[in-house]
N, CA, C and O of each residue as an XYZ file, in Angstrom:
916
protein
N      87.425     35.169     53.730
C      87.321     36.636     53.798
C      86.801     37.071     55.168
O      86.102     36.302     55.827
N      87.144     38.350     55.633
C      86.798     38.977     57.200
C      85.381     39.315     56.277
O      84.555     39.486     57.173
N      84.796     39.466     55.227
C      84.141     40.558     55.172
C      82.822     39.317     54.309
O      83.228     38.570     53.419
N      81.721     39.298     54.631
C      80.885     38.016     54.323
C      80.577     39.489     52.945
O      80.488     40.710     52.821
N      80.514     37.805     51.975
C      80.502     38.540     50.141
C      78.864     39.728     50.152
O      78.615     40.821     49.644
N      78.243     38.953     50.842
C      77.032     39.269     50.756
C      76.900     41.284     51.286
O      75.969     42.029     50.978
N      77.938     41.599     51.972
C      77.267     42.877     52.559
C      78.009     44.212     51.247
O      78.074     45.438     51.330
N      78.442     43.283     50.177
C      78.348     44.172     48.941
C      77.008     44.395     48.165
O      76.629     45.167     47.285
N      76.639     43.703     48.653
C      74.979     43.591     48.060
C      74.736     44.661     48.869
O      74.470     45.539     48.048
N      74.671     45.055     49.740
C      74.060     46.309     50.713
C      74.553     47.388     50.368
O      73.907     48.435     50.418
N      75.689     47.323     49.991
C      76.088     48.657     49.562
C      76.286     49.260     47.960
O      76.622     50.350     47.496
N      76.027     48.399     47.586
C      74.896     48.295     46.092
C      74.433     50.277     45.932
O      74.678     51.301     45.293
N      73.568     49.667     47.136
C      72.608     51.510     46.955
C      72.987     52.332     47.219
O      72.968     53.197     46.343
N      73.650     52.744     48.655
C      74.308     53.518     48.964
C      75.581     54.374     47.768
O      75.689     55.597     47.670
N      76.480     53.268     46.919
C      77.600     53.833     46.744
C      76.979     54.213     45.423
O      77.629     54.872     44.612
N      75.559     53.761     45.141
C      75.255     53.869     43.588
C      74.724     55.678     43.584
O      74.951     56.568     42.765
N      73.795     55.679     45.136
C      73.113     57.279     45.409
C      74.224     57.686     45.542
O      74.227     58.427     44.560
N      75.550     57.851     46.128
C      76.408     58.750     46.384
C      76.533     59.104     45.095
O      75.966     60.150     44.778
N      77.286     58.353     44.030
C      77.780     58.595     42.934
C      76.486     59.593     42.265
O      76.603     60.584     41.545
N      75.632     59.147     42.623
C      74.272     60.571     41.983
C      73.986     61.460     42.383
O      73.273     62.252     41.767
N      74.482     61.688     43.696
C      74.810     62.931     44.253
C      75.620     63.571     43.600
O      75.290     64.553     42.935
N      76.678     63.178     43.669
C      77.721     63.977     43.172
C      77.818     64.674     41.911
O      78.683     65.520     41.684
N      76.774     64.254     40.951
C      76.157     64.863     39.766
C      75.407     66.032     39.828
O      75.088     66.782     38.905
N      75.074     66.133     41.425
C      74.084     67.432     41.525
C      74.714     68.564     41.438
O      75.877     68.491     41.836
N      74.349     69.680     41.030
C      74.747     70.888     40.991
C      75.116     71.477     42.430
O      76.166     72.117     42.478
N      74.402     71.344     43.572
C      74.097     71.235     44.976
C      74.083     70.242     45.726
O      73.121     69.476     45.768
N      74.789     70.148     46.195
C      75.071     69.091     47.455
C      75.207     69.568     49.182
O      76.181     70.113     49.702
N      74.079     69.223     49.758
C      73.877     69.738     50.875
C      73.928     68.070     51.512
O      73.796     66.971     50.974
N      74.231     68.587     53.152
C      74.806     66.862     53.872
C      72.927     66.222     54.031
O      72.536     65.065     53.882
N      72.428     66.969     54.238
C      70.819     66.335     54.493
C      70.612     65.257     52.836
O      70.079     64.152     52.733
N      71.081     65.878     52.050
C      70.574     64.965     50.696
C      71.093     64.270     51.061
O      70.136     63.573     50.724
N      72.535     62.826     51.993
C      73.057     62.239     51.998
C      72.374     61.508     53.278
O      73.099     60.627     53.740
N      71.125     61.684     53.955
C      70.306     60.957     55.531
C      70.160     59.909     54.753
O      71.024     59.116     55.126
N      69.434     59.348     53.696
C      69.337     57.919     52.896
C      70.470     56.890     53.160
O      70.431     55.666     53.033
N      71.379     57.603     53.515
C      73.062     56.112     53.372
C      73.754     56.207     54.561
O      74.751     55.511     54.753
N      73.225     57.205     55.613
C      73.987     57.186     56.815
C      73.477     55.979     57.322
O      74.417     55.806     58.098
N      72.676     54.890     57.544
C      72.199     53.724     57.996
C      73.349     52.490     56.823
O      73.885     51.594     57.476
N      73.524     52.486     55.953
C      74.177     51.737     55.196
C      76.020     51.999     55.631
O      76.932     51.172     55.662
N      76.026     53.296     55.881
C      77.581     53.826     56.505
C      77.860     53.462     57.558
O      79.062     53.356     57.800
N      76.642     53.040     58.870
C      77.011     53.068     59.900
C      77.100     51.051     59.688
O      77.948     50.526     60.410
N      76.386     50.216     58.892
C      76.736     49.215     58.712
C      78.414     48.786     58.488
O      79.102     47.952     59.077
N      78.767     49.823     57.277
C      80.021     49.565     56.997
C      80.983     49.559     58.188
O      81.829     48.755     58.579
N      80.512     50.846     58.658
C      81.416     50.974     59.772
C      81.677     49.949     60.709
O      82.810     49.727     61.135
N      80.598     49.273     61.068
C      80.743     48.178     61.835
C      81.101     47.098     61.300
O      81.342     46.191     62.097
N      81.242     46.834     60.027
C      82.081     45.226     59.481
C      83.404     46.258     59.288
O      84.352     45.488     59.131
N      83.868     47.537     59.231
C      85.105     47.475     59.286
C      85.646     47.664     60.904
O      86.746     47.755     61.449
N      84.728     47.668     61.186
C      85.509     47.336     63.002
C      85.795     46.069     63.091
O      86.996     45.882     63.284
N      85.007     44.897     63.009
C      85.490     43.665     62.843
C      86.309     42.916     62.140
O      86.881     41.844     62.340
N      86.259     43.710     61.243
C      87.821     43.186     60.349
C      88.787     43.892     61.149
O      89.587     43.159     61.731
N      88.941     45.391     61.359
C      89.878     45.478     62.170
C      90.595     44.310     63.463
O      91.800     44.232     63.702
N      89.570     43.542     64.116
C      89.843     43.155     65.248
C      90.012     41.630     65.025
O      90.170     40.784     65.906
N      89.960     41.461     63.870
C      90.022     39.693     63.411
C      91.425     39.940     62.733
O      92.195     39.005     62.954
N      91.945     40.924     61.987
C      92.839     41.101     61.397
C      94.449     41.392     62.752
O      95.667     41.301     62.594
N      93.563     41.753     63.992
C      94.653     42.407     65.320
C      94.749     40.639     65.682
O      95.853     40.145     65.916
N      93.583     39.851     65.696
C      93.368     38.684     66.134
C      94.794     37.704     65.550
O      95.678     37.063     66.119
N      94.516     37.939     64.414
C      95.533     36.544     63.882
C      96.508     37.308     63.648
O      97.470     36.559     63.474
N      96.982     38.863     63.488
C      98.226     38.993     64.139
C      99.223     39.256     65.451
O     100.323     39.792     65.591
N      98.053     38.453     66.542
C      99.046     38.491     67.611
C      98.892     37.016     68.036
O      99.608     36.489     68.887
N      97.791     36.331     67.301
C      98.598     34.772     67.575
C      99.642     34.788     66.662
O     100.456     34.112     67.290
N     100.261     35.116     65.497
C     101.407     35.152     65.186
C     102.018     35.272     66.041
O     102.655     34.296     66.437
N     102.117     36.623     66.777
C     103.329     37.044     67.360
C     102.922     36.338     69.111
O     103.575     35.357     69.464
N     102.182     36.736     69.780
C     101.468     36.556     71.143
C     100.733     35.493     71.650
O     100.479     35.348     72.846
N     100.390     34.752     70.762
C      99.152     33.659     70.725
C      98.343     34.431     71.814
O      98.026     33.770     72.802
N      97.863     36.104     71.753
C      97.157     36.078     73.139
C      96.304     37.450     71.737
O      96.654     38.055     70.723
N      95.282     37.323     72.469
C      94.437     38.600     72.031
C      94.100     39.949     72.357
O      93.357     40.782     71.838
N      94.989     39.938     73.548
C      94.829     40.907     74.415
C      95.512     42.074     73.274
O      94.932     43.156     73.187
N      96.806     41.811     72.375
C      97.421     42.963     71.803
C      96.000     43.201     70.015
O      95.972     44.286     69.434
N      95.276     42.258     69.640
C      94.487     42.727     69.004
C      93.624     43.310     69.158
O      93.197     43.812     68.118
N      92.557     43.738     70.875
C      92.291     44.069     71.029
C      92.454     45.685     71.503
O      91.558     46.525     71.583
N      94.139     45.867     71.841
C      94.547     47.170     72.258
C      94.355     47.949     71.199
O      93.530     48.863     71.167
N      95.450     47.483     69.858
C      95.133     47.767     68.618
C      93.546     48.608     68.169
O      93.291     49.678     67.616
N      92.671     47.429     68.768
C      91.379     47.531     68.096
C      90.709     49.285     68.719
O      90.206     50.298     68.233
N      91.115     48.758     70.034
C      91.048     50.544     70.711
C      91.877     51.310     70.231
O      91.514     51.488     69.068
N      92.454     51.674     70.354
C      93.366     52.518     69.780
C      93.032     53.291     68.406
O      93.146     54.500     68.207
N      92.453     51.983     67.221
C      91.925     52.823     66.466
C      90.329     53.277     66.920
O      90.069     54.415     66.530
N      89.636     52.862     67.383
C      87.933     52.939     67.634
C      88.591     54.853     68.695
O      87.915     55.872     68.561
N      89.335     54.845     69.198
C      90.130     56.025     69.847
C      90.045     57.321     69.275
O      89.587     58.447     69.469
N      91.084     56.235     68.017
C      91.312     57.642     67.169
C      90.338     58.184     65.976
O      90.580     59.092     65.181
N      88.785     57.104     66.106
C      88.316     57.758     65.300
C      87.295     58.470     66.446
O      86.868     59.599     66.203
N      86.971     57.889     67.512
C      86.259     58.772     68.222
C      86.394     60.071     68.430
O      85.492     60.901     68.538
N      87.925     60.286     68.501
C      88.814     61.735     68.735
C      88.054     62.322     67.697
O      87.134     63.035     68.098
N      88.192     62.212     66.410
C      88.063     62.695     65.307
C      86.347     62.985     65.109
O      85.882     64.043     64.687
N      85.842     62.225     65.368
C      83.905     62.230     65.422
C      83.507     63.327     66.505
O      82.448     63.933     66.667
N      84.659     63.375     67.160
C      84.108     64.566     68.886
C      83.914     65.672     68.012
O      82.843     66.238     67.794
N      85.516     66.054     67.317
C      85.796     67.538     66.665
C      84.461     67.779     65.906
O      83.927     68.879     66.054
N      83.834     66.789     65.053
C      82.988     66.876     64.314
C      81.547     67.330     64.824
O      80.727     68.055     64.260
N      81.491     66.778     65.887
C      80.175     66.531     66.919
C      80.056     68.317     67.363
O      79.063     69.011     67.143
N      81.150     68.719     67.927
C      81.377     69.836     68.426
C      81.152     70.923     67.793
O      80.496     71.872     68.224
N      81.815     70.823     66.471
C      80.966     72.019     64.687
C      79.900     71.465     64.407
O      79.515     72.028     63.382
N      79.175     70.694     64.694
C      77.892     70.250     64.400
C      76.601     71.257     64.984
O      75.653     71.976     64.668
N      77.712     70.448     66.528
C      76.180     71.228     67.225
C      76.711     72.752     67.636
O      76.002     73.577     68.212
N      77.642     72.900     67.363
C      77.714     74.911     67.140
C      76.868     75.191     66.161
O      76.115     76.128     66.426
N      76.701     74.595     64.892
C      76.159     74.899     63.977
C      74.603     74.721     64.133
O      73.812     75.205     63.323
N      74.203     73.949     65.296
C      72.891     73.442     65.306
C      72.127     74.339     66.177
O      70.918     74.496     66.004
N      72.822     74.974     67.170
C      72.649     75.951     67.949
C      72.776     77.520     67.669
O      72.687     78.420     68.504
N      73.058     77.660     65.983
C      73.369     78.907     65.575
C      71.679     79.611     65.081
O      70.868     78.877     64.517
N      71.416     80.795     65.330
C      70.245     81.123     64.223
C      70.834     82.203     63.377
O      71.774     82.997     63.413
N      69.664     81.800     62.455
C      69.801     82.862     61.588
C      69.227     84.187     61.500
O      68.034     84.369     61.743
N      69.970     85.074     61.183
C      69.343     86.482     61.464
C      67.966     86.460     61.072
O      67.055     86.852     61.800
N      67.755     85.798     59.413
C      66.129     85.236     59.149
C      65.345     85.162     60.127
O      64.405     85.909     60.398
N      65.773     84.133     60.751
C      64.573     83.283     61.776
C      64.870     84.553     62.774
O      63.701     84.829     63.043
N      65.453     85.264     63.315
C      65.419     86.151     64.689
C      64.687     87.500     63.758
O      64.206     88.388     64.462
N      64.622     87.619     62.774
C      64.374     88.630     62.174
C      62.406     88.275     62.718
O      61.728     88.906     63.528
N      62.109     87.325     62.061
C      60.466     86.649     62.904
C      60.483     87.243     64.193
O      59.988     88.368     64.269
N      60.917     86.763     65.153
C      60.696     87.045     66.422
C      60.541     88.442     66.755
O      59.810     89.050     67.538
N      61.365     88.749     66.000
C      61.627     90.766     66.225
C      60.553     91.286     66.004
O      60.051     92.136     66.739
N      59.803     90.640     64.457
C      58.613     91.707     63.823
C      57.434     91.150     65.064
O      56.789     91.943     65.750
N      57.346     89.971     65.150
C      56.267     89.489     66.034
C      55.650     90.063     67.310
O      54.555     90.078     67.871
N      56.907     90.532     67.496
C      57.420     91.714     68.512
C      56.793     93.123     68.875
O      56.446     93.752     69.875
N      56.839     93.250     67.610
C      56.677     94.821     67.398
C      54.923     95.623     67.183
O      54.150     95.562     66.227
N      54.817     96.218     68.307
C      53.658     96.628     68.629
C      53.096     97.641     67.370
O      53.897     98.094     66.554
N      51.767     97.920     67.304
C      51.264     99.125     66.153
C      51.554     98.657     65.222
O      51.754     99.509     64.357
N      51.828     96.834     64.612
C      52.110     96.607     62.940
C      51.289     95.942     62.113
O      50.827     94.871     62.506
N      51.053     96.292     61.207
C      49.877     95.800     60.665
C      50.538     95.033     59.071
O      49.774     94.332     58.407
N      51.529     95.196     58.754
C      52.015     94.266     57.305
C      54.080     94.624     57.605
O      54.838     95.587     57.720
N      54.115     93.624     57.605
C      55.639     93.710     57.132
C      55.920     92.714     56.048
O      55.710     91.530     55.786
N      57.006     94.706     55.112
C      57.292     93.867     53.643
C      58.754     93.603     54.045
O      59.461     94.272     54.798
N      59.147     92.086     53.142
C      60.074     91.869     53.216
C      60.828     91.535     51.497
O      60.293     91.218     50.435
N      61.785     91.702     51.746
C      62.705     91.581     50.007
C      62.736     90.138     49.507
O      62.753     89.212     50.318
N      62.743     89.970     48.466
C      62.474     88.319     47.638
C      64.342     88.198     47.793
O      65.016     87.169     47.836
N      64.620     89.068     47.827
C      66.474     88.315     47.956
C      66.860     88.102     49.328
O      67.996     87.668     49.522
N      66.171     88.315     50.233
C      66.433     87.689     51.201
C      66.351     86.083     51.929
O      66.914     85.475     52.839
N      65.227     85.824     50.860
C      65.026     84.162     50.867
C      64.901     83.759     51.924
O      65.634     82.923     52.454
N      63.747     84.401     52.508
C      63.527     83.825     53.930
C      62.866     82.448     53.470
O      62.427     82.532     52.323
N      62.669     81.110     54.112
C      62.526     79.917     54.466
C      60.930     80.011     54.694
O      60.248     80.710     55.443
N      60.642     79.105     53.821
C      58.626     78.782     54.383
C      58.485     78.630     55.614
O      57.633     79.160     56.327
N      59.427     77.801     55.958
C      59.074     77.697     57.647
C      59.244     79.025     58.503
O      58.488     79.334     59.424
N      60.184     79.666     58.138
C      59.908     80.674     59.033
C      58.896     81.749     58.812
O      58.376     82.343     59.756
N      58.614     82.001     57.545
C      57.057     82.656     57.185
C      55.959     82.086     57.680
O      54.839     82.595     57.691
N      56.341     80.757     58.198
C      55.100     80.033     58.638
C      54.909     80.440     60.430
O      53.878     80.356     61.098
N      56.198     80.860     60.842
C      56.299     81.504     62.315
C      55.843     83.275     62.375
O      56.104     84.111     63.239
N      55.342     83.358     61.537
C      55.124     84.866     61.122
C      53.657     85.426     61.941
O      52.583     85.466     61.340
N      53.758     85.718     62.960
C      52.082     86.035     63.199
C      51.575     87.752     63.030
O      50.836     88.381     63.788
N      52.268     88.235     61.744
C      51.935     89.929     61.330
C      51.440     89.510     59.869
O      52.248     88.743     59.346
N      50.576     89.739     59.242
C      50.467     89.805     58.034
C      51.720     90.388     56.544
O      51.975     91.573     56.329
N      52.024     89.773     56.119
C      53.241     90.110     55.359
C      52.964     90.106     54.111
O      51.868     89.791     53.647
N      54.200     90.550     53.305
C      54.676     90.460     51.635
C      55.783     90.824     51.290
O      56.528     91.753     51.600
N      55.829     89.744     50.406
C      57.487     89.572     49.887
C      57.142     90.116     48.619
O      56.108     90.013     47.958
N      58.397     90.821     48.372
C      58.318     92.004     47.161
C      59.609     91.850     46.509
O      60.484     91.289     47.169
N      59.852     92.195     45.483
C      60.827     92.226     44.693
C      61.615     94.063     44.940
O      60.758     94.854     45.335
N      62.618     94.511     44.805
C      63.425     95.158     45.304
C      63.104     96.344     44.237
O      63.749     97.385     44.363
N      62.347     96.266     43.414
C      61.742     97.262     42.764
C      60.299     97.906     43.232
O      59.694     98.937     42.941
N      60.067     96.868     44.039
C      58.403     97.133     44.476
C      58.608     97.527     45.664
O      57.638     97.972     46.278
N      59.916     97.476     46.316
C      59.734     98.185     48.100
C      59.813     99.716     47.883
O      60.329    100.263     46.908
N      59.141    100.416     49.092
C      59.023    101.740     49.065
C      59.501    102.163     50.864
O      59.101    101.602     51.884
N      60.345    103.179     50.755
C      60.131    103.737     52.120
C      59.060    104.453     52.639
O      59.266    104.988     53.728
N      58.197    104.565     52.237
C      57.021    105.255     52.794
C      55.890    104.620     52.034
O      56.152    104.077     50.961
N      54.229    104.641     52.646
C      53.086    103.760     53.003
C      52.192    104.897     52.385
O      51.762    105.838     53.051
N      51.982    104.734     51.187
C      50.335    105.455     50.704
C      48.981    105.138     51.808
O      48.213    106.012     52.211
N      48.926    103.934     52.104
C      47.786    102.851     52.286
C      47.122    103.439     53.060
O      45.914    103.611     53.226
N      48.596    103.942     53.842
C      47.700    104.414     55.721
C      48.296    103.042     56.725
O      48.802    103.170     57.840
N      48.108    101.928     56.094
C      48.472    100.984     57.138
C      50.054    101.152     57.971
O      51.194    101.279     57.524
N      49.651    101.102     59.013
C      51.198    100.934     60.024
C      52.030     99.404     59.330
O      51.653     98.236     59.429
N      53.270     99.970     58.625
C      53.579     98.786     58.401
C      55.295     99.041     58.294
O      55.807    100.142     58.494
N      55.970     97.950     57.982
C      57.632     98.131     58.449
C      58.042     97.541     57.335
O      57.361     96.830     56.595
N      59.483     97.920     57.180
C      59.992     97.605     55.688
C      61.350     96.656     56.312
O      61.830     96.880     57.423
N      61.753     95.791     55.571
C      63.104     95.121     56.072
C      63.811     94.996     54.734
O      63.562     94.365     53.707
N      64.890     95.911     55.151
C      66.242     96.058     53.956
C      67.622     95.597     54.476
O      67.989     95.754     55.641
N      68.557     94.850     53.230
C      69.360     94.927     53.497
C      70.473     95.694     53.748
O      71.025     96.113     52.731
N      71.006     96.027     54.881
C      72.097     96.519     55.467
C      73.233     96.822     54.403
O      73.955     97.804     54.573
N      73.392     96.015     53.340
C      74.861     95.787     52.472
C      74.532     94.660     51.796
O      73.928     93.711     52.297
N      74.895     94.729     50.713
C      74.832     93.391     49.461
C      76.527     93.557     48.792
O      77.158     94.581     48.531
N      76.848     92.346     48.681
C      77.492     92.331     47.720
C      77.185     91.517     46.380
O      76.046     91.111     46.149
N      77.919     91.367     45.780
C      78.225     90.456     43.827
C      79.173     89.843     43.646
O      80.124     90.590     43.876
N      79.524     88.843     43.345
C      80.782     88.358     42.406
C      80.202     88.298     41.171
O      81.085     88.296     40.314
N      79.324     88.258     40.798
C      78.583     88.289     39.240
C      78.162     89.554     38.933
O      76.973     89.860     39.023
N      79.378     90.658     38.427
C      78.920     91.863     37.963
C      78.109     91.920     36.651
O      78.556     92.250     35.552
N      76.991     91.589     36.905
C      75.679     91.874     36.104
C      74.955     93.032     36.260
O      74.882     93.675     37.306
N      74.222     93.394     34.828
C      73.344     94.701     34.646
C      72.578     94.208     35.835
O      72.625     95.168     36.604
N      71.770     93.075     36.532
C      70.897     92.970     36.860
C      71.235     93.152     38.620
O      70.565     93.665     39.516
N      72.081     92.731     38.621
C      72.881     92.515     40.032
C      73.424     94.319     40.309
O      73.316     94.603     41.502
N      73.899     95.370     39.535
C      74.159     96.227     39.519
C      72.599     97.138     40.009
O      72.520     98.067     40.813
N      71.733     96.636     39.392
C      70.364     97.527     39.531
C      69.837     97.228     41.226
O      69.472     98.019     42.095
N      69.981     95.770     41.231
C      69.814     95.366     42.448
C      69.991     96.256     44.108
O      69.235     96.544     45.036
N      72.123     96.535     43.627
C      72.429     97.077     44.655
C      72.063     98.324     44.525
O      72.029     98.949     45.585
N      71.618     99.214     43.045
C      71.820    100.751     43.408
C      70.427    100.934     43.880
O      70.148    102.080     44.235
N      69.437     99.979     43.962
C      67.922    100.003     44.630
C      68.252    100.144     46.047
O      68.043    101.090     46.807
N      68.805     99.022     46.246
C      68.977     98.964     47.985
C      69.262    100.057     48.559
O      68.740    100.469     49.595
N      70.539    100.866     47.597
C      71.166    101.862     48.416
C      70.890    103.252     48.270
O      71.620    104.186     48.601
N      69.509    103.305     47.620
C      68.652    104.385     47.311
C      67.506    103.997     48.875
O      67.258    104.735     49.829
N      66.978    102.449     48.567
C      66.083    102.607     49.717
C      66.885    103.027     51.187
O      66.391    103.933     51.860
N      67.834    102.505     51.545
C      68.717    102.806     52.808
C      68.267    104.491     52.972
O      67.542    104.982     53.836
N      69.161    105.363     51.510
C      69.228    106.494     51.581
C      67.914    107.413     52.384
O      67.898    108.376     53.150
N      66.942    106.602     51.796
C      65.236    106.989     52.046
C      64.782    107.033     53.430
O      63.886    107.743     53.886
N      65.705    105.961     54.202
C      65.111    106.371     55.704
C      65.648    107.227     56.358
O      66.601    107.905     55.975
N      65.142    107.293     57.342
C      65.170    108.717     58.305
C      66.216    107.841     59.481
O      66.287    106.612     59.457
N      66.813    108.499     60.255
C      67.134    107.494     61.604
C      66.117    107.575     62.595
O      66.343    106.756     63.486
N      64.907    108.357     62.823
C      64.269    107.776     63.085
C      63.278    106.969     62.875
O      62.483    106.470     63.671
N      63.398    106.855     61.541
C      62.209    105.675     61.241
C      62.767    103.892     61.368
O      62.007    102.926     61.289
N      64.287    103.831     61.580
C      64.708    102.471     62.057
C      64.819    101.899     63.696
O      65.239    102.302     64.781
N      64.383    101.108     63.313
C      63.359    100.246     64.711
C      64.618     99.116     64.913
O      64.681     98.875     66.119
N      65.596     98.373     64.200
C      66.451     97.452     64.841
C      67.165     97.300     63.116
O      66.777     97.492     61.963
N      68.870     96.670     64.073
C      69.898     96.153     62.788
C      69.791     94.922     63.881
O      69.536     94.818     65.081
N      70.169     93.954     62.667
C      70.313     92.442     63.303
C      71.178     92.181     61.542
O      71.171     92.670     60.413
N      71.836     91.077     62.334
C      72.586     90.168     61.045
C      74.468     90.525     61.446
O      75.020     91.294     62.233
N      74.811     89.831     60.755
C      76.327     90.161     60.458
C      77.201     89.803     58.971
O      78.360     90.197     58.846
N      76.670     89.206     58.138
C      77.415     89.648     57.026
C      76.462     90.310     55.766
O      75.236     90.279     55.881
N      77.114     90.921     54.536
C      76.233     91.508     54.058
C      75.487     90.419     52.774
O      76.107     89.441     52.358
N      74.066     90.791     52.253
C      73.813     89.853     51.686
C      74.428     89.213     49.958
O      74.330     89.830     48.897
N      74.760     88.462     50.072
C      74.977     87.927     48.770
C      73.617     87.868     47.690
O      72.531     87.348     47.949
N      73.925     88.409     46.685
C      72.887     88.340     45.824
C      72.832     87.792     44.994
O      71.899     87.989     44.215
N      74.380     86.244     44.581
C      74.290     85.392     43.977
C      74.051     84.161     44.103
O      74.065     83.311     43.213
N      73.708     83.961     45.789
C      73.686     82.845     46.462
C      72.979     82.926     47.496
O      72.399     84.012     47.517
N      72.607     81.900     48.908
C      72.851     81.835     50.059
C      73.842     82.799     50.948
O      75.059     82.904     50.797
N      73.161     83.361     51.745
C      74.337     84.309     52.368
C      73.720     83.563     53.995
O      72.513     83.708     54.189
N      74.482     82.853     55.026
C      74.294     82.885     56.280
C      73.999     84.321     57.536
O      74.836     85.223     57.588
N      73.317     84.337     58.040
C      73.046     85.887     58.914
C      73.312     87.348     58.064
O      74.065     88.272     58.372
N      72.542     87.230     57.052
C      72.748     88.684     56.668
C      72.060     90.089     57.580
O      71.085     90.194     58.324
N      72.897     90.860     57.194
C      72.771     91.874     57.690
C      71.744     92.740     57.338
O      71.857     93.254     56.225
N      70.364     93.156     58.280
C      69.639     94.068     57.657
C      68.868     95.535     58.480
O      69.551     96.351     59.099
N      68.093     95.592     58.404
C      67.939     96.753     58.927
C      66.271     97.120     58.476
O      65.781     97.347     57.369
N      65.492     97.050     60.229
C      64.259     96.888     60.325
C      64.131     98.809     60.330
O      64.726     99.780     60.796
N      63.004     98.499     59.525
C      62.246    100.451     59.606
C      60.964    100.416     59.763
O      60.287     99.418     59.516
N      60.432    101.699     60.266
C      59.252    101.818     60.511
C      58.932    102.611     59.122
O      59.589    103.558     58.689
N      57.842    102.055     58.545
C      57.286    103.312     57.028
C      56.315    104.039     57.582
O      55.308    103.810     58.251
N      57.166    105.495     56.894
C      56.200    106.530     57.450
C      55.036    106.788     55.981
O      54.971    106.466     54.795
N      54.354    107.472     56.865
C      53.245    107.949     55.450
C      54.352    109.099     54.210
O      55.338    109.797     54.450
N      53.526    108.805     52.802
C      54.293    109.069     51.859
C      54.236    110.608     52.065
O      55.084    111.354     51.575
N      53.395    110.959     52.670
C      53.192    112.790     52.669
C      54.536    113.447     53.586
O      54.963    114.600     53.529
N      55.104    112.151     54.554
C      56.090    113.224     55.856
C      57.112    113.470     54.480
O      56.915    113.270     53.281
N      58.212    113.963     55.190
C      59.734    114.226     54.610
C      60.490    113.228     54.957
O      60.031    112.634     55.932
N      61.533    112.771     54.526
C      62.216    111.836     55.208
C      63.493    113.038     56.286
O      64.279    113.836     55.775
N      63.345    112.830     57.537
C      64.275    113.115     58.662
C      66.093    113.316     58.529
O      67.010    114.009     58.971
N      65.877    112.404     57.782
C      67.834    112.709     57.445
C      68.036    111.073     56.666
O      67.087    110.365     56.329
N      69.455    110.727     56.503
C      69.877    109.484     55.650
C      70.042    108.407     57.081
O      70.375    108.744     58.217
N      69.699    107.081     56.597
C      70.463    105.994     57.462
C      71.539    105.798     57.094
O      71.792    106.069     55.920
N      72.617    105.233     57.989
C      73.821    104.805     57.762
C      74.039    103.678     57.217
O      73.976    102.903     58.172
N      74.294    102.972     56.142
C      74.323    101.826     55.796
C      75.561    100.895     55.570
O      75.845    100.207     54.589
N      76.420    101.126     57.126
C      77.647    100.101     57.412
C      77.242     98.814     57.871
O      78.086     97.954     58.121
């Protein structure tokens, strides 16, 4: 055999975790860092079979090795070709932020603030709450208000647009909140839009779209409607 019996024993674990992956409801590529060391093994006993297999078919034909080795490039070629494309959406993707995380930087930003609330459907990331240097709270979409009893200078962050594929009572209440709070600001009480798609409220949504405000005290009027395209 090209392939010594023994490196089935190695892949024992690997093909046993894949197969338990695939049971998950969620499958993200990070749950799969455990077997990329066992993959990159494989990979390399199937390069050598490749080149033992180019081997004894050009002493058939060549008695020379030079054509098992062209072979052997040729494919190591065409998978490199193929690993670039990959490499290339990788690190676009690695280099992308999320409106989330720029949404941090913005409030961090912002002079005269003393609490920014943010929405529980926005699902901002611990880590980036952990980049947070304003005092905050995450609220449920019933508990945000456009305007501040407290007195404290503080800023509200709404979404821009939600959509549903799960037309639910609950998902229905959801959006007609949002688009009551939108209604509530003034244009001048919004301080920045960041994001580009609108948020999903049955899932993960990548860069949603939202829309930073300043809360005025509950006594002003609200100024006129925001636009909420």
């Amino acid at each position: 055999m090209f392939i010594r019996p023994k490196i089935w024993l190695v892949l024992l674990y690997p093909a046993a975790f894949f197969l338990f992956q695939t049971q998950m409801k969620v499958n993200f590529h990070r749950n799969f860092i455990q077997i990329y060391p066992f993959l990159g093994l494989l990979f390399a006993a199937g390069c050598m079979l490749i080149v033992r297999l180019s081997e004894r078919l050009s002493e058939r034909l060549t008695k020379s090795t030079a054509g098992a080795y062209a072979t052997a490039a040729l494919i190591v070629g065409l998978l490199v070709s193929t690993a670039y494309g990959g490499w290339r959406e990788s690190m676009s993707e690695h280099r992308h932020v999320d409106s989330r995380s720029s949404l941090i930087g913005l409030i961090n930003g912002l002079p005269n603030t003393d609490l920014a609330i943010l929405p529980t459907d926005l699902r901002i990331h611990e880590e980036d709450l952990r980049q947070l240097r304003r005092p905050y709270a995450v609220k449920p979409a019933q508990q945000l208000g456009a305007c501040d009893a407290s007195g404290q200078r503080s800023v509200l962050v709404v979404p821009a647009e939600t959509i549903s594929y799960n037309q639910t009572p609950e998902n229905a209440a959801l959006r007609e909140r949002y688009r009551v709070l939108l209604s509530e600001l003034g244009p001048n009480d919004i301080l920045a839009r960041i994001g580009d798609n609108p948020l999903g409220l049955d899932g993960p949504t990548n860069t949603p779209r939202m829309i930073v405000a300043r809360r005025r005290a509950c006594s002003q009027p609200t100024p006129g409607a925001a636009k909420t395209g």
